[in-house]
C-alpha positions as CSV (number, residue, x, y, z in Angstrom):
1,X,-18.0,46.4,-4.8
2,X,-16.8,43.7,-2.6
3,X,-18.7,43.5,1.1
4,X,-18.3,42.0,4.4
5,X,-21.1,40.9,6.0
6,X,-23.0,39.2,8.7
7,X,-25.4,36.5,8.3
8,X,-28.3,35.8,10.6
9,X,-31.8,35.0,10.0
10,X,-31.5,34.9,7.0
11,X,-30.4,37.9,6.7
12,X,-27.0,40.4,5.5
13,X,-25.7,43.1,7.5
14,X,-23.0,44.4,5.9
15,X,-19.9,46.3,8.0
16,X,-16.9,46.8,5.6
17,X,-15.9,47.7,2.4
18,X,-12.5,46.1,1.0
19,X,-10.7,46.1,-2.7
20,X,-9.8,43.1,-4.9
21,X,-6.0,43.1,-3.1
22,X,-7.6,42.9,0.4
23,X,-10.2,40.3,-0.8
24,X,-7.5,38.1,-2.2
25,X,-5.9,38.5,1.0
26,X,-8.8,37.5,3.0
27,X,-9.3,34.3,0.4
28,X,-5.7,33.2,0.6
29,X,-5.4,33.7,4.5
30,X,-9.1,31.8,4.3
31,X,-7.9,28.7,2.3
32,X,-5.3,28.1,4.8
33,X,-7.9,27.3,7.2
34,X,-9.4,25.2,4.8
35,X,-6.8,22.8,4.0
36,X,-5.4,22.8,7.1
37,X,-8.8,21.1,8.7
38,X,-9.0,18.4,6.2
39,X,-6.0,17.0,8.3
40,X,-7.8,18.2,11.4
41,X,-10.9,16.8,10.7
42,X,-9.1,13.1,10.4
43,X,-7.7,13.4,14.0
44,X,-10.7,14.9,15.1
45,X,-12.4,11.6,13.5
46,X,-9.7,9.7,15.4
47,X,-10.8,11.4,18.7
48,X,-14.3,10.9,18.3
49,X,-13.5,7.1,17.6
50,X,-11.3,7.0,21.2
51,X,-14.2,8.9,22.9
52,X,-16.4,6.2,21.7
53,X,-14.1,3.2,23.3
54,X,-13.1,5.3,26.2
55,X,-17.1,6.0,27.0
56,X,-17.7,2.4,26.5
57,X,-14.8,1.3,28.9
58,X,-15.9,3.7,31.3
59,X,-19.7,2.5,31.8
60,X,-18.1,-0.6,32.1
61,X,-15.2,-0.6,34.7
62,X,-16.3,-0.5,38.2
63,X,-19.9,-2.0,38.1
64,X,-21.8,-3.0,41.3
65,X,-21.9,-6.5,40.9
66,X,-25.5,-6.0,41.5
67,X,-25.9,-4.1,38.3
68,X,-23.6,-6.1,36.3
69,X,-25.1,-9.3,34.2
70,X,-22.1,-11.9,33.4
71,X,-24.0,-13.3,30.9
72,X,-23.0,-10.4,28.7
73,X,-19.4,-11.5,28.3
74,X,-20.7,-13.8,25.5
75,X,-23.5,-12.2,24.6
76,X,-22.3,-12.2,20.3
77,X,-24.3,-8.6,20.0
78,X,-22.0,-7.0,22.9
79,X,-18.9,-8.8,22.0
80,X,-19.5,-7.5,18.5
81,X,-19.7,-3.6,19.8
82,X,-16.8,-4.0,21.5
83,X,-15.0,-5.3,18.6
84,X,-16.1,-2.0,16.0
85,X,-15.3,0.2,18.6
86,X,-11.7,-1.3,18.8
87,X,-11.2,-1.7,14.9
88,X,-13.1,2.1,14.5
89,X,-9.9,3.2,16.7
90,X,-7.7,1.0,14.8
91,X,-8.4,2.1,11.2
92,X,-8.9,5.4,12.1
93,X,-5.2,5.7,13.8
94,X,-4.0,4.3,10.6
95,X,-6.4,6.6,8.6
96,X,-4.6,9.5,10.9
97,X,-1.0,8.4,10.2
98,X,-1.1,7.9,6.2
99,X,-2.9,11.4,6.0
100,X,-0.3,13.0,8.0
101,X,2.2,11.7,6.0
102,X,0.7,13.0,2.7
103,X,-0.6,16.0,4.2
104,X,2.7,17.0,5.1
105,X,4.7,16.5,2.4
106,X,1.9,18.1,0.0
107,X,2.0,21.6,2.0
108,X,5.1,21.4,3.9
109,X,7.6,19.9,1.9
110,X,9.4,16.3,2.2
111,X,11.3,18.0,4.8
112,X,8.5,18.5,7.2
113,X,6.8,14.7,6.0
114,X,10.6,13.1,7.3
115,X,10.3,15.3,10.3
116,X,6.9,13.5,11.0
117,X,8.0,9.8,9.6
118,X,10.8,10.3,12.4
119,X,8.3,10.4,15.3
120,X,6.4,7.3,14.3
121,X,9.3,5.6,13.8
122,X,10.5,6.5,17.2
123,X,7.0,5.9,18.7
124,X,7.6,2.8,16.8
125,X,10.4,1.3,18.2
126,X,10.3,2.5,22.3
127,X,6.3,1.7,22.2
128,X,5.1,-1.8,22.3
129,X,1.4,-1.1,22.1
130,X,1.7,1.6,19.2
131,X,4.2,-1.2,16.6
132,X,1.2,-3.9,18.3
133,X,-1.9,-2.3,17.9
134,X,-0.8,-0.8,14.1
135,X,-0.2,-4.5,13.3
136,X,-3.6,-5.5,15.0
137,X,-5.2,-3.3,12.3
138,X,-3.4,-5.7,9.7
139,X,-4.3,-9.0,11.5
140,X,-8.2,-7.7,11.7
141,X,-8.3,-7.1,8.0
142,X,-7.0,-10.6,7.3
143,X,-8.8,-12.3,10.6
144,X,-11.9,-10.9,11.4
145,X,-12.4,-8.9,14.9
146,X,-9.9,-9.7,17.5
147,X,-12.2,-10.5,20.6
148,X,-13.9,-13.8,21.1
149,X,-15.5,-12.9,24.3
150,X,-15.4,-10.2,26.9
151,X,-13.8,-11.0,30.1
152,X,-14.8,-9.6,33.1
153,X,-12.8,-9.2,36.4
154,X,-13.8,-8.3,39.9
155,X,-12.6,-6.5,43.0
156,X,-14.5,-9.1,45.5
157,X,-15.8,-7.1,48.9
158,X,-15.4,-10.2,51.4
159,X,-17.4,-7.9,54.0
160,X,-20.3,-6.3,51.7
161,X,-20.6,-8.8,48.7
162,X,-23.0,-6.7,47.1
163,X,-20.9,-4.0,46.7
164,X,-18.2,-5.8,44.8
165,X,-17.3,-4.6,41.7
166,X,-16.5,-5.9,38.2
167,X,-14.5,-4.3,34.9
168,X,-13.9,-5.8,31.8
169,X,-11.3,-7.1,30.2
170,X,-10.2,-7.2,26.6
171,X,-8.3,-10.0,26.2
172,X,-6.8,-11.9,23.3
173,X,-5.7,-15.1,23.4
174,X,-1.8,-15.4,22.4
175,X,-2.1,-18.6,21.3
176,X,-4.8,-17.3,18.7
177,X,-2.3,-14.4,17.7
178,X,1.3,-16.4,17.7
179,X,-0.3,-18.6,15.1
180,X,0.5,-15.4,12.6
181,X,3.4,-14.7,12.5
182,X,3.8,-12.9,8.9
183,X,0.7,-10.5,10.1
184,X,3.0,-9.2,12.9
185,X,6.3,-9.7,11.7
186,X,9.4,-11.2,13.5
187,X,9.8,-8.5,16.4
188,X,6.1,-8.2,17.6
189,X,5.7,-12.4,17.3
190,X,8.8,-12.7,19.2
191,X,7.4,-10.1,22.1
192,X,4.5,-11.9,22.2
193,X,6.1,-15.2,22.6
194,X,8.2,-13.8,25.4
195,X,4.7,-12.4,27.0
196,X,3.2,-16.0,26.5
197,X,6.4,-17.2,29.3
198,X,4.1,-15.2,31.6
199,X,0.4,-15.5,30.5
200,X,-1.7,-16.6,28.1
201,X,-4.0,-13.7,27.3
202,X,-2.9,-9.7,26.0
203,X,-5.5,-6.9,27.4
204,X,-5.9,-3.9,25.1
205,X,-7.0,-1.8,27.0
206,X,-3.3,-0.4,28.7
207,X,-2.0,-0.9,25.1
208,X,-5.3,1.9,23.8
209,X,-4.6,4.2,26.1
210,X,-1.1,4.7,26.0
211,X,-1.5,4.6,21.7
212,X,-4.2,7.8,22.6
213,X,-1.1,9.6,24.3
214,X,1.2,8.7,21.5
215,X,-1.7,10.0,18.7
216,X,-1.9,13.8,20.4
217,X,1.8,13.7,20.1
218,X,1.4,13.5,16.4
219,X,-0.8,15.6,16.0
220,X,0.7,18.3,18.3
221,X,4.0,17.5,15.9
222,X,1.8,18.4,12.6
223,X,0.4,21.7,14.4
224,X,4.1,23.0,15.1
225,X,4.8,22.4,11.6
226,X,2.1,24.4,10.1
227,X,1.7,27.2,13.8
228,X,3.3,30.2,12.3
229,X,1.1,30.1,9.0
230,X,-2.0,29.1,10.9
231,X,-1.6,31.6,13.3
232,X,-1.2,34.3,11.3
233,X,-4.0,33.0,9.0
234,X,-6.3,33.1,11.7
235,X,-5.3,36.8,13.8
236,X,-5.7,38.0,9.9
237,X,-9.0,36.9,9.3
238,X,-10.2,38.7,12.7
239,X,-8.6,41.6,12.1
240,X,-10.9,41.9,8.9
241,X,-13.8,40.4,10.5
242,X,-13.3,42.9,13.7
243,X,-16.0,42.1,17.0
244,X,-19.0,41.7,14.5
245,X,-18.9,37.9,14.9
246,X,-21.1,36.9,17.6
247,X,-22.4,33.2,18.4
248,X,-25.4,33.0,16.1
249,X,-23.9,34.9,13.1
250,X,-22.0,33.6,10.2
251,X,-19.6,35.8,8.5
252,X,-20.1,36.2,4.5
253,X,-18.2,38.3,1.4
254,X,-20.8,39.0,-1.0
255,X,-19.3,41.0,-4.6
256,X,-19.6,40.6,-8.4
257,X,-23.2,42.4,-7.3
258,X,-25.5,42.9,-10.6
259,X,-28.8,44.5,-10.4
260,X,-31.5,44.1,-13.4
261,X,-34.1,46.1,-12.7
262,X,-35.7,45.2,-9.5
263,X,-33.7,41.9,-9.3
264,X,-30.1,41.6,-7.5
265,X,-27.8,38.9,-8.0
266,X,-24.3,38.2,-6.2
267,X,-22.0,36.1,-5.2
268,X,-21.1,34.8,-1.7
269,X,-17.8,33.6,-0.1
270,X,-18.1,31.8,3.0
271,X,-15.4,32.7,5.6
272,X,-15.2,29.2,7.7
273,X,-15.3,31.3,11.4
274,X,-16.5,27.7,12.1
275,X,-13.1,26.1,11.4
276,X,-10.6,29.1,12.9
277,X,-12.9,28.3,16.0
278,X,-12.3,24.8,16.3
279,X,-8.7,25.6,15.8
280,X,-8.1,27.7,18.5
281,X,-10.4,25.5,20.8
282,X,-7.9,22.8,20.3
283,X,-4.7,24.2,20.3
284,X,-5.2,26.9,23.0
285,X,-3.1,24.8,25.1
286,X,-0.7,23.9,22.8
287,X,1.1,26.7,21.8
């Protein structure tokens, strides 16, 4: 006897009765989901990193110069935090892109992996911060953190001083970066030479957030690849599961049920309600 069930407080309620063929079903449908957010799960870690760096620039961008303490743009501790959340981002992106790429081609076929390797490349070539920033990663491994200390601009108030405000700045001193030359190869040393004609110092933070608009772009890419399967993966596990899933329940298959004498034993399949939910969060928007 196979089962669905609920789970809550510790405790089954079962509301359906299925065969072996509709349990496989359920399983295959199932382990969609489940291979399926172990790519997910790598962009989401890429999203939480962003969040992260995009918190941190907002707390700092607009500051009433009477809250804000210049002493902090060499403070090592700060600097230091500004420079994880920067290479989090960085090896995380990277993390994204070589996941995609196997991830693809291990459930999709080389097809659906060129398909993918086509938009980086194009990404690659029209986007000066994405080629940049994925050489950064490179030059951070070798080099250390990027950022020697935090710059911090201000919009000056001439009639209510108080009130002025300041940002910061991450900047990196091209002189620092044009001495590596084999870390970025030929065409990003030779744009940053041509930005050196105009200034001395490259601020990440336009080049961060136009990669974050180039990374959901990916991974809106891998979720038209794999839509129709996840799709149907998903509107078949609620047909099974039905309105009994509420927002404290889990939903559970329990069979291979054996009873000796007063003692039960069975196993339990967990169906990842978790995961579909997360899934159609996300991509809501996206179909």
């Amino acid at each position: 006897m196979i089962r669905l069930a609920t789970f809550e407080n510790n405790s089954f309620e079962p509301f359906k009765t299925i065969n072996q063929n509709s349990y496989d079903l359920l399983r295959a449908d199932c382990d969609i989901l489940k291979t399926s957010y172990k790519q997910f799960v790598v962009f989401k870690n890429l999203q939480l990193n962003l969040k992260d760096y995009f918190d941190f620039i907002d707390k700092w961008t607009d500051v009433p110069a009477y809250k804000m303490d210049v002493r902090i743009a060499n403070d090592i501790n700060f600097v230091m935090f500004a420079n994880k959340l920067i290479l989090n981002v960085l090896m995380s992106f990277l993390f994204f892109v070589d996941n995609a790429k196997a991830f693809t081609k291990r459930n999709y076929g080389v097809e659906n992996q060129e398909s993918f390797i086509r938009l980086t490349n194009n990404f690659y070539d029209k986007s000066f911060a994405y080629r940049f920033l994925y050489k950064l990663r490179n030059y951070a491994v070798h080099l250390g953190f990027p950022l020697e200390v935090i710059n911090i601009g201000i919009n000056f108030n001439h009639e209510k001083p108080e009130i002025s405000k300041h940002s910061i700045k991450l900047l990196i001193d091209l002189d620092v970066l044009l001495k590596e030359k084999k870390l970025f190869g030929k065409k990003v040393h030779d744009e940053l030479n041509e930005m050196k004609e105009v200034d001395t110092e490259l601020n990440l933070i336009p080049l961060i957030n136009e990669l974050s608009h180039y990374i959901m772009e990916l991974q809106k890419n891998i979720y038209f690849i794999q839509k129709e399967e996840l799709t149907n993966s998903i509107e078949n596990v609620e047909m099974f599961v039905g309105n009994n899933k509420t927002d404290t329940n889990s939903i559970k298959v329990y069979h291979d049920i054996k009873r000796n004498g007063k003692e039960v034993s069975f196993s339990v399949y967990d169906v990842p309600y978790d995961m579909l939910t997360e899934f159609k969060k996300t991509y809501k928007n996206w179909c």
